[in-house]
C-alpha positions as CSV (number, residue, x, y, z in Angstrom):
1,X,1.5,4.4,9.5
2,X,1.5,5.4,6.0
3,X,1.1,3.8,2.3
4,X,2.5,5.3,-0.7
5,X,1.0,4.0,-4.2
6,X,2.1,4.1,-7.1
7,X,-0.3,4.1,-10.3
8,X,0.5,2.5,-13.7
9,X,-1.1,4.8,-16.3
10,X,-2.0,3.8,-20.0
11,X,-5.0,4.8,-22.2
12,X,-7.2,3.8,-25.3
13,X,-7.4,6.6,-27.9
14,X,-10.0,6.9,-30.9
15,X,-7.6,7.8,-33.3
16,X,-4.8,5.2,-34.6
17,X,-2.7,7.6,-32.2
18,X,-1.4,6.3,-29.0
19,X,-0.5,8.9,-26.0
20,X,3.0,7.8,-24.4
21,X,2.7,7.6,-20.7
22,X,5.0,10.9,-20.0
23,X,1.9,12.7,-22.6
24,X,-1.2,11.3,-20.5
25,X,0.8,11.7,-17.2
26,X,1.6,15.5,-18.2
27,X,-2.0,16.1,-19.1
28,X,-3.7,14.3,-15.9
29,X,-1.1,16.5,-13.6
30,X,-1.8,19.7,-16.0
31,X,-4.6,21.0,-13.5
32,X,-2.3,21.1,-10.6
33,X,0.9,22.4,-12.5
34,X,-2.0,24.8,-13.1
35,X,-3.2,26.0,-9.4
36,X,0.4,25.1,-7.8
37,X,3.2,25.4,-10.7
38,X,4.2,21.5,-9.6
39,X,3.4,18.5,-9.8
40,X,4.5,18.0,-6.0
41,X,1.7,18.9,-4.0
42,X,0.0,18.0,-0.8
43,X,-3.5,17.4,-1.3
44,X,-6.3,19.1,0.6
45,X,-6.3,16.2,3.0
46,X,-2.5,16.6,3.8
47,X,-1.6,13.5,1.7
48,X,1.2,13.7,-0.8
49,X,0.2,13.7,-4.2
50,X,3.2,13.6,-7.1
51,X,4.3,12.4,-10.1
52,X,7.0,10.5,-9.8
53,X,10.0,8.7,-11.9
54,X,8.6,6.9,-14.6
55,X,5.2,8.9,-15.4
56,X,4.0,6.8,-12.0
57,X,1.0,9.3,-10.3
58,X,1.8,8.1,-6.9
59,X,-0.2,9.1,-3.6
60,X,1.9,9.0,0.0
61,X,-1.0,8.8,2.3
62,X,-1.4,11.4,5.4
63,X,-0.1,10.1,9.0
64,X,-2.6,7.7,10.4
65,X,-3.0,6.0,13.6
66,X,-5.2,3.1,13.6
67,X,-5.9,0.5,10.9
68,X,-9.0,1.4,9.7
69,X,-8.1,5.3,9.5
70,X,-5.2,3.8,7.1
71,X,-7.4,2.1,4.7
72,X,-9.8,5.0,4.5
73,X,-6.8,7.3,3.4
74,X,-5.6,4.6,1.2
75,X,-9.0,4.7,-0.8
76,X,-9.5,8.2,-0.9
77,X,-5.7,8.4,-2.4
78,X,-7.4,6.3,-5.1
79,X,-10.0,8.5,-5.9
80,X,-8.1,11.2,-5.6
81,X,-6.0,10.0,-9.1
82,X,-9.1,9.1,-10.5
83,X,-10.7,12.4,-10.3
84,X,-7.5,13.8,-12.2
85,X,-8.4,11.1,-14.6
86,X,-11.8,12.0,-15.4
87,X,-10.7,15.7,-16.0
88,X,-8.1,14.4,-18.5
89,X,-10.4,12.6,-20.3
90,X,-12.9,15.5,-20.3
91,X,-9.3,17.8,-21.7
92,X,-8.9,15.3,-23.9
93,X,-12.7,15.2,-25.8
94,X,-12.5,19.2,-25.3
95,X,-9.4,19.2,-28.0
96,X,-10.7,16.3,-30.5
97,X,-8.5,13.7,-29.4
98,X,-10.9,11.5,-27.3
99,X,-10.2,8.1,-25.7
100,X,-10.1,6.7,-22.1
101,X,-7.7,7.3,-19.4
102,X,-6.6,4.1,-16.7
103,X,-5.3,4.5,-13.6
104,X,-3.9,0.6,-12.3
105,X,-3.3,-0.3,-8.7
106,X,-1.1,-3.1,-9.7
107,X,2.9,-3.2,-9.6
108,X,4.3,-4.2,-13.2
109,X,3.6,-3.3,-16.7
110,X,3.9,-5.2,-19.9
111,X,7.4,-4.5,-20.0
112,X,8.3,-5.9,-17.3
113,X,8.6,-2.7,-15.0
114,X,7.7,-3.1,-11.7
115,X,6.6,-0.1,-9.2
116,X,5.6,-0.2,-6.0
117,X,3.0,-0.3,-2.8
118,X,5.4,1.0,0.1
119,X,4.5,0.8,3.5
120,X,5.8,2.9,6.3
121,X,5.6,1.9,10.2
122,X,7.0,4.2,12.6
123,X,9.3,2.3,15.2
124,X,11.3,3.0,18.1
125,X,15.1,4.4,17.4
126,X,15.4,2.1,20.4
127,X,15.4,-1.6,18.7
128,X,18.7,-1.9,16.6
129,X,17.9,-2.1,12.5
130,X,19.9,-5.2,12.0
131,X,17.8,-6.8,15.0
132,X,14.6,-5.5,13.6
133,X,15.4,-6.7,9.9
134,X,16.4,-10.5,11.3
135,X,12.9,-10.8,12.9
136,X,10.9,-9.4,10.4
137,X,12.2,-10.9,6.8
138,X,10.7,-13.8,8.0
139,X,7.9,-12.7,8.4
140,X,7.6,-10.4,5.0
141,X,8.9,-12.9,2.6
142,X,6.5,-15.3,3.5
143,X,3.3,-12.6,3.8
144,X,2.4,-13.3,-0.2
145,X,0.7,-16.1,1.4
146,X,-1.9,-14.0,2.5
147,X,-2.2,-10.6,1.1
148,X,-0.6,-10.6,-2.4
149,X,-1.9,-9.6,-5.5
150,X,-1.5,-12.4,-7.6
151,X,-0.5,-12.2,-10.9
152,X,-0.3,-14.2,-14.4
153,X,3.7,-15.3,-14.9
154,X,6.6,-17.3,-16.3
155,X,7.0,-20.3,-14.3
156,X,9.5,-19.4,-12.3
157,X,13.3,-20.7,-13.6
158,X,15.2,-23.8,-11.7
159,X,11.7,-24.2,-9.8
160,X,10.3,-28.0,-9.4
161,X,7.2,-28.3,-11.7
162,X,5.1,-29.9,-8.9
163,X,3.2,-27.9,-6.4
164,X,3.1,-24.9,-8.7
165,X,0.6,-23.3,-10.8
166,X,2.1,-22.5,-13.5
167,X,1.4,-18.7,-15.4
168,X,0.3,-17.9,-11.9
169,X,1.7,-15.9,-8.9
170,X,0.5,-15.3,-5.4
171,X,3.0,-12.4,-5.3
172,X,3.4,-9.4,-8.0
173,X,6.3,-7.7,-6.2
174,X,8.5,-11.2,-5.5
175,X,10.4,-11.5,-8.9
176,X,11.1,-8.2,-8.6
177,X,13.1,-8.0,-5.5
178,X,17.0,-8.8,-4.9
179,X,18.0,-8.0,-1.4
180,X,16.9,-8.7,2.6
181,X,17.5,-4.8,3.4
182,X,19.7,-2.2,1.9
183,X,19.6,1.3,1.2
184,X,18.7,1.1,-2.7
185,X,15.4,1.6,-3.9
186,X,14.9,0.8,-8.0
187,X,18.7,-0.2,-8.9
188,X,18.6,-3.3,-6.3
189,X,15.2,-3.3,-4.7
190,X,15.7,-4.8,-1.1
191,X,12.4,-6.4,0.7
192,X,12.9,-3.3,3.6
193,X,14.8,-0.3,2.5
194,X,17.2,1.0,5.2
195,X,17.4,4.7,4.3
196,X,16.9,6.8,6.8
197,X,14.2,9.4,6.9
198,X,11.6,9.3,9.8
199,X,9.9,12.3,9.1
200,X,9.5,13.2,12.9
201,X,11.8,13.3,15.9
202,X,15.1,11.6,14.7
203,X,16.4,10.5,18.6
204,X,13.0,8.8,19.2
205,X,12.2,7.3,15.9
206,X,12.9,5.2,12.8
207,X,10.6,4.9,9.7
208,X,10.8,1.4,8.8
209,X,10.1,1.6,4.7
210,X,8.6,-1.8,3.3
211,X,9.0,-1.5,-0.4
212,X,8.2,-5.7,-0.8
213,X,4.7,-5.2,-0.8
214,X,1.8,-5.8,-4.0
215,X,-1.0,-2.8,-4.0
216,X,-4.0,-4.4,-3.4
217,X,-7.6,-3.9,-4.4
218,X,-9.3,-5.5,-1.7
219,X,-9.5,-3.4,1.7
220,X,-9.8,-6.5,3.6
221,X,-6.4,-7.6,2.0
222,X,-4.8,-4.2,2.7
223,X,-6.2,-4.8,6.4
224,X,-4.5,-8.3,6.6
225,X,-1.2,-6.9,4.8
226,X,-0.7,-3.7,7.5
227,X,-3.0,-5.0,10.7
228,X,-0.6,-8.1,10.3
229,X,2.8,-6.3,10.1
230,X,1.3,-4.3,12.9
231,X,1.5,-6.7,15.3
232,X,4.3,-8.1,14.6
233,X,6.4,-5.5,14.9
234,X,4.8,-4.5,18.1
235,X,5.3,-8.2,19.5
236,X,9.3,-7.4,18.6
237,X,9.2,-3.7,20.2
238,X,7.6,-5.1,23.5
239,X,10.8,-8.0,23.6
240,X,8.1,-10.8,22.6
241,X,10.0,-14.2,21.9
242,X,9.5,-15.1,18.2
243,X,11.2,-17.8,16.7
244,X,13.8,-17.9,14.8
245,X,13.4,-18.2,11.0
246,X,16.3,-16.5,9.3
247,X,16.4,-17.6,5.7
248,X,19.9,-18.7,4.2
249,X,18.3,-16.6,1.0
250,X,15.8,-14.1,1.1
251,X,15.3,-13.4,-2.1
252,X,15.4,-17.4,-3.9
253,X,12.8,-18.0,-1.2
254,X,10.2,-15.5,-1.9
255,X,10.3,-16.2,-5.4
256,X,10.0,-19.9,-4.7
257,X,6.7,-19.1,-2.5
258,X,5.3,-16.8,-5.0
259,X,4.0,-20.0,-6.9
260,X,3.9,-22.9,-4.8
261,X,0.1,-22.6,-3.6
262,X,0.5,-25.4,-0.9
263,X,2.4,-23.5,1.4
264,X,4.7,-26.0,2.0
265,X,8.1,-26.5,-0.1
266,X,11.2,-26.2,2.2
267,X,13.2,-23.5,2.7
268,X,16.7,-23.2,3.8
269,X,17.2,-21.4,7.1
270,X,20.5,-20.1,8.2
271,X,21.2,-21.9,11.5
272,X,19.0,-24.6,11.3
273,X,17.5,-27.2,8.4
274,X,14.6,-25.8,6.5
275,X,10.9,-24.8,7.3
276,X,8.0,-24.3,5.4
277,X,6.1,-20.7,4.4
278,X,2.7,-22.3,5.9
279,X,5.2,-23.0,9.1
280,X,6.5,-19.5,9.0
281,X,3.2,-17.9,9.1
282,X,2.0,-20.1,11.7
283,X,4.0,-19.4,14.1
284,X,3.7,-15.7,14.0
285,X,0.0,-16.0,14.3
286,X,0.3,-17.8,16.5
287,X,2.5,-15.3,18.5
288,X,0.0,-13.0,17.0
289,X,-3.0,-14.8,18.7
290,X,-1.2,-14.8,22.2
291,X,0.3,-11.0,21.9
292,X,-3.5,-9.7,21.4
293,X,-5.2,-11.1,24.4
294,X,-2.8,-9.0,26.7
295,X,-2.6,-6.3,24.2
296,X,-3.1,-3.1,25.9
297,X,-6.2,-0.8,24.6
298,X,-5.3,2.8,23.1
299,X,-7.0,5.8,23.9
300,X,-10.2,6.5,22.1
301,X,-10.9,10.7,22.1
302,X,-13.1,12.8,20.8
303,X,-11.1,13.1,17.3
304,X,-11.1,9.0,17.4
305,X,-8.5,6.1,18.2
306,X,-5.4,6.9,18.9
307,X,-4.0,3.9,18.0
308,X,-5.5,0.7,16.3
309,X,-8.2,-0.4,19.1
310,X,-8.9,-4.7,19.4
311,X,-12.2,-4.3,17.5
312,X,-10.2,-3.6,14.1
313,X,-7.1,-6.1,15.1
314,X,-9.5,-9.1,15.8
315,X,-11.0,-9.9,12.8
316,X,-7.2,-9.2,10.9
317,X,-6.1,-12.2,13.2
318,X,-9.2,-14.7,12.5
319,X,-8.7,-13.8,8.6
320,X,-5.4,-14.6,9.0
321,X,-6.2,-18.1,10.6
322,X,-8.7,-19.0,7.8
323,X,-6.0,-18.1,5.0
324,X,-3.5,-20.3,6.6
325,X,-6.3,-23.0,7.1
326,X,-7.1,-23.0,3.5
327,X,-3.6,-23.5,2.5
328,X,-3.7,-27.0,4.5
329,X,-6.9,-28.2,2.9
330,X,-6.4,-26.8,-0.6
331,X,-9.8,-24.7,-0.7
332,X,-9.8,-21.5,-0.8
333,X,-13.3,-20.8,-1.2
334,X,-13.9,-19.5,2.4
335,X,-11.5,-16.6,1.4
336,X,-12.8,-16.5,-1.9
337,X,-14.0,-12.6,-1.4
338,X,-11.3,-11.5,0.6
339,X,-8.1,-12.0,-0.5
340,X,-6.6,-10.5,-4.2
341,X,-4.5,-13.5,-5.0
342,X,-7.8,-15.7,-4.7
343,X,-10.5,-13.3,-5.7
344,X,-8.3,-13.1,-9.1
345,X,-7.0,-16.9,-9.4
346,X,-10.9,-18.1,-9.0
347,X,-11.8,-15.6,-11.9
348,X,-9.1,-16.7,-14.1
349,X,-9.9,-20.3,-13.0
350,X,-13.4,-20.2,-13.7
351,X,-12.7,-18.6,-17.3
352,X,-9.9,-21.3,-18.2
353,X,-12.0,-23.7,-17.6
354,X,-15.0,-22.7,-19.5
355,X,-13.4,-21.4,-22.4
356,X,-10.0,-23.9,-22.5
357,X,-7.7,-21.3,-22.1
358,X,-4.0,-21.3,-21.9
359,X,-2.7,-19.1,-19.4
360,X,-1.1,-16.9,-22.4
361,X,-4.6,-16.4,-23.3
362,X,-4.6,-12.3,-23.8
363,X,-8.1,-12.8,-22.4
364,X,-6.8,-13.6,-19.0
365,X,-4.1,-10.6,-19.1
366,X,-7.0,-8.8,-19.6
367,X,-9.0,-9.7,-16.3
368,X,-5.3,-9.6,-14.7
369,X,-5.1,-5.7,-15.8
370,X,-8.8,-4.7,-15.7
371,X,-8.9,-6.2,-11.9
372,X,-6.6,-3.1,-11.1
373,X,-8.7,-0.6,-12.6
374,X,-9.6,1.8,-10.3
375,X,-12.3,3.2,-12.3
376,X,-15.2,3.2,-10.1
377,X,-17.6,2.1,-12.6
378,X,-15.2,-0.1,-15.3
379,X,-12.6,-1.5,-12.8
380,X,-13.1,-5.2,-12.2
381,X,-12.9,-5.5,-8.6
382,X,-15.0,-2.7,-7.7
383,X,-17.6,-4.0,-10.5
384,X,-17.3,-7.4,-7.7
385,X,-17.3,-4.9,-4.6
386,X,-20.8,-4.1,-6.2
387,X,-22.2,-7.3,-7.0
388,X,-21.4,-8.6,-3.6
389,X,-18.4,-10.8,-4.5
390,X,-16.1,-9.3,-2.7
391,X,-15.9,-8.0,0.5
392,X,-15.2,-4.2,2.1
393,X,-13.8,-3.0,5.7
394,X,-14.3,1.2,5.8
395,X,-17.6,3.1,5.2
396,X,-17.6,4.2,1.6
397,X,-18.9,8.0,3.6
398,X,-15.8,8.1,5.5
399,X,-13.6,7.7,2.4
400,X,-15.8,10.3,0.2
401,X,-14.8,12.9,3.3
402,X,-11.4,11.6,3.6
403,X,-10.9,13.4,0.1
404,X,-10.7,16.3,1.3
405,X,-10.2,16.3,4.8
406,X,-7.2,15.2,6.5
407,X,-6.8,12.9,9.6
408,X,-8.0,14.2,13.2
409,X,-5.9,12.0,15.4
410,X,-2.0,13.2,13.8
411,X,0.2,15.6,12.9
412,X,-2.2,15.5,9.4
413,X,-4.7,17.8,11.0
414,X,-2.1,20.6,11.7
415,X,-0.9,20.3,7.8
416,X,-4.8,20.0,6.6
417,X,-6.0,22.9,8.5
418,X,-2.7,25.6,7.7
419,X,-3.0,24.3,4.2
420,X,-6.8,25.1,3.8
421,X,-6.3,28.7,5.6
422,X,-3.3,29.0,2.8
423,X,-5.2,28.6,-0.4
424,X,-8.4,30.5,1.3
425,X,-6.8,33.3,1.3
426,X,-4.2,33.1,-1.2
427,X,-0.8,33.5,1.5
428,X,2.5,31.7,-0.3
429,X,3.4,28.8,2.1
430,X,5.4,25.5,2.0
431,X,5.1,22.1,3.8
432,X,5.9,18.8,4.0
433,X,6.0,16.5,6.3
434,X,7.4,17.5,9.4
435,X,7.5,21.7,8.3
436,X,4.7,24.5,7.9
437,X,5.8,27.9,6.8
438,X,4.8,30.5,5.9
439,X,6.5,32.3,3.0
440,X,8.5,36.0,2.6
441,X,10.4,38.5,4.5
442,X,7.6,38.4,7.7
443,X,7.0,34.6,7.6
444,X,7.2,32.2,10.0
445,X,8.4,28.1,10.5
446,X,7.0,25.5,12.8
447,X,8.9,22.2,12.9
448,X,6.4,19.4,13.5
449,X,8.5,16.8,15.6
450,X,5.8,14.8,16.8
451,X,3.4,12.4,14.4
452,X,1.0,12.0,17.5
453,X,0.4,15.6,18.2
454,X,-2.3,17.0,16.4
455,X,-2.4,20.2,18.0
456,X,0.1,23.1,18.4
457,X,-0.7,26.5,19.6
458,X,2.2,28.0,17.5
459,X,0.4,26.8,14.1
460,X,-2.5,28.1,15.9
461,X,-1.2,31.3,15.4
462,X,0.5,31.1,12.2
463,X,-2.9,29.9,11.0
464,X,-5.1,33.3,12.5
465,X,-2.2,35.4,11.1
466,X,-3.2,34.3,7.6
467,X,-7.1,34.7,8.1
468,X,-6.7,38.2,9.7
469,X,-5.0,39.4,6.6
């Protein structure tokens, strides 16, 4: 598994001038293009750390194999940008200009731009993508329910005005989407993008890319979001029945669910009437429920689970119970500190309220843009991580070491341990995901075919060839 994150950037100045996003993108990457001459790099922990299209930092998180491993990497990709931020900030007072540089974990700007949260599951070549796609829109148009972002909005056009909250969406990523699955990316963003790149063994695998997905702030979100997906797509490997929900359209229906916050307007299925979200997500937990009692145990070894074990899976499921619960009674209070679409829509709520606000208030904006501040000390949501108002999963130790060191259990460990023997002693290399070499007329190549395999005698080698120099 793997999540690739895309930052917005913006910043305050002193002075009456503004830096563009390509200026403060160029000056928080300046350090790297420094050490590496790119801004293409992977990170000491074998995570992939870039600027992308758009003046979008964006962090593609090292191969991980259990849940909790995932999340870890996820935060440390966060303060991974925010260290690069800090030194810009210091570059910037060191040349007179001043002012503050934000990193968001959010998916549209003020423009209207959206970028995303992807999500990548390695599945079996095995299972047809046309099969795999049926099974699992379903599932992914309806997830907003319970791990989106939320988000102040339009209403959305042709909708019914009752049953929605108006200026208010569960889902940042659902107006923003326009196909069930296609190969396109920004030009027609589809809900799973079909292009084909496992990044390991091509005859044993396919990496399913999830591009419908909001970034969220919460760990215990992120956990329902990926632990959730998990299972179901391991319910479809293993041939478990799941019934059949195909939409007659995708893309009206998870715009339509983004802001009705009962769960329960119809939606028109392709061979038979309608159903509702809270329906929809029912029924896979429920499936869910059933799959984990029999689900069989990984292997735990001396570099950790290999695999996501019951212990981390079981609470996902109950949280995903309660969330579905609190859609039938209408109070969300029990989930109040662990989903972002609530933790947000309370804070709003509870400022509305005391203040009158409309919901074009540019106070509320504010708390919609300053909750996705990663800022340790300024961002919103970890100023409510801190207060106790909002609830955690990983140890905050294990993501400070997951900065700089790259996952035991997977193929990361090979790219983290040549990489570190590379800049130790100074020996020109490249990598990326599935190759380690070893640069110039007496180099060497290692193809890395396997995700699982965190051990290979011929990077072994390559790797005491480059300290015995």
């Amino acid at each position: 598994m793997g999540l690739e994150t895309e930052y917005g950037i913006t910043n305050v100045m002193e002075s009456s001038r503004r830096l563009g996003p390509d200026e403060i993108s160029r000056q928080l990457f300046s350090p790297i293009v420094e050490k590496y001459r790119s801004s293409n790099i992977y990170a000491d922990n074998a995570s992939r750390l870039y600027l992308d299209v758009g003046a979008h930092p964006e962090v593609a998180t090292a191969e991980c194999d259990s849940l909790h491993q995932l999340i870890t990497y996820d935060r440390a990709g966060d303060m991974l940008v925010q260290q690069l931020a800090t030194e810009a900030e210091q570059a910037l007072a060191d040349k007179g200009v001043g002012g503050s540089v934000y990193l968001l974990k959010n998916n549209t700007d003020s423009l209207g731009n959206s970028y995303g949260c992807h999500e990548n599951y390695l599945v079996s070549r095995d299972i047809p993508l046309r099969s795999l796609g049926a099974q699992l829109l379903p599932f992914l148009v309806t997830r907003q329910l319970i791990c989106g972002a939320g988000k102040l909005s339009i209403p959305y056009a042709g909708a019914p005005n009752e049953n929605f909250g108006p200026g208010y969406t569960m889902s940042q990523r659902a107006d923003h989407v326009w196909e069930g699955v296609s190969s396109a990316t920004t030009r027609s963003r589809p809900i799973i993008n079909t292009r084909d790149e496992p990044h390991a063994d091509s005859s044993r695998y396919r990496r399913l890319h999830v591009i419908v997905g909001d970034s969220n702030m919460s760990e215990v979100t992120t956990a329902l979001k990926v632990g959730s997906t998990l299972l179901v797509l391991e319910m479809i490997e293993a041939g478990v029945a799941l019934p059949d929900f195909e939409m007659a359209n995708e893309i009206r229906s998870i715009r339509e669910i983004a802001r009705d916050f009962t769960g329960q307007i119809p939606l028109d299925l392709r061979r038979r009437g309608t159903a509702t979200p809270l329906e929809i997500q029912r029924s896979f937990f429920d499936a869910a429920t059933r799959y984990l009692d029999s689900r069989e145990e990984p292997e735990f070894t001396e570099f950790g689970w290999q695999g996501t074990p019951r212990e981390q899976l079981q609470p996902v499921v109950d949280l995903w119970g309660r969330v579905l619960d609190c859609f039938n009674t209408g109070d969300f209070t029990p989930v109040s500190r662990d989903i972002d679409w609530v933790i947000k829509k309370t804070l709003m709520d509870k400022m509305a309220a005391r203040s009158g606000l409309e919901p074009t208030d540019p106070r509320l904006s504010q708390v919609d843009l300053t909750y996705h501040d990663i800022h340790p000390d300024r961002g919103l949501f970890n100023v409510l991580v801190k207060r106790g108002f909002a609830n955690t999963v990983v140890d905050p130790q294990a993501v400070q070491a997951a900065v700089n060191e790259a996952p035991a259990t997977t193929r990361a460990a090979l790219r983290g341990r040549f990489l570190a023997a590379a800049r130790a002693h100074d020996v020109p290399v490249t990598v990326d995901w599935m190759r380690l070499k070893i640069n110039g007329e007496s180099g060497c190549e290692v193809l890395l075919g396997d995700p699982f395999a965190n051990s290979n005698e011929a990077v072994d080698r390559m790797i005491a060839a480059m300290e015995g120099q």
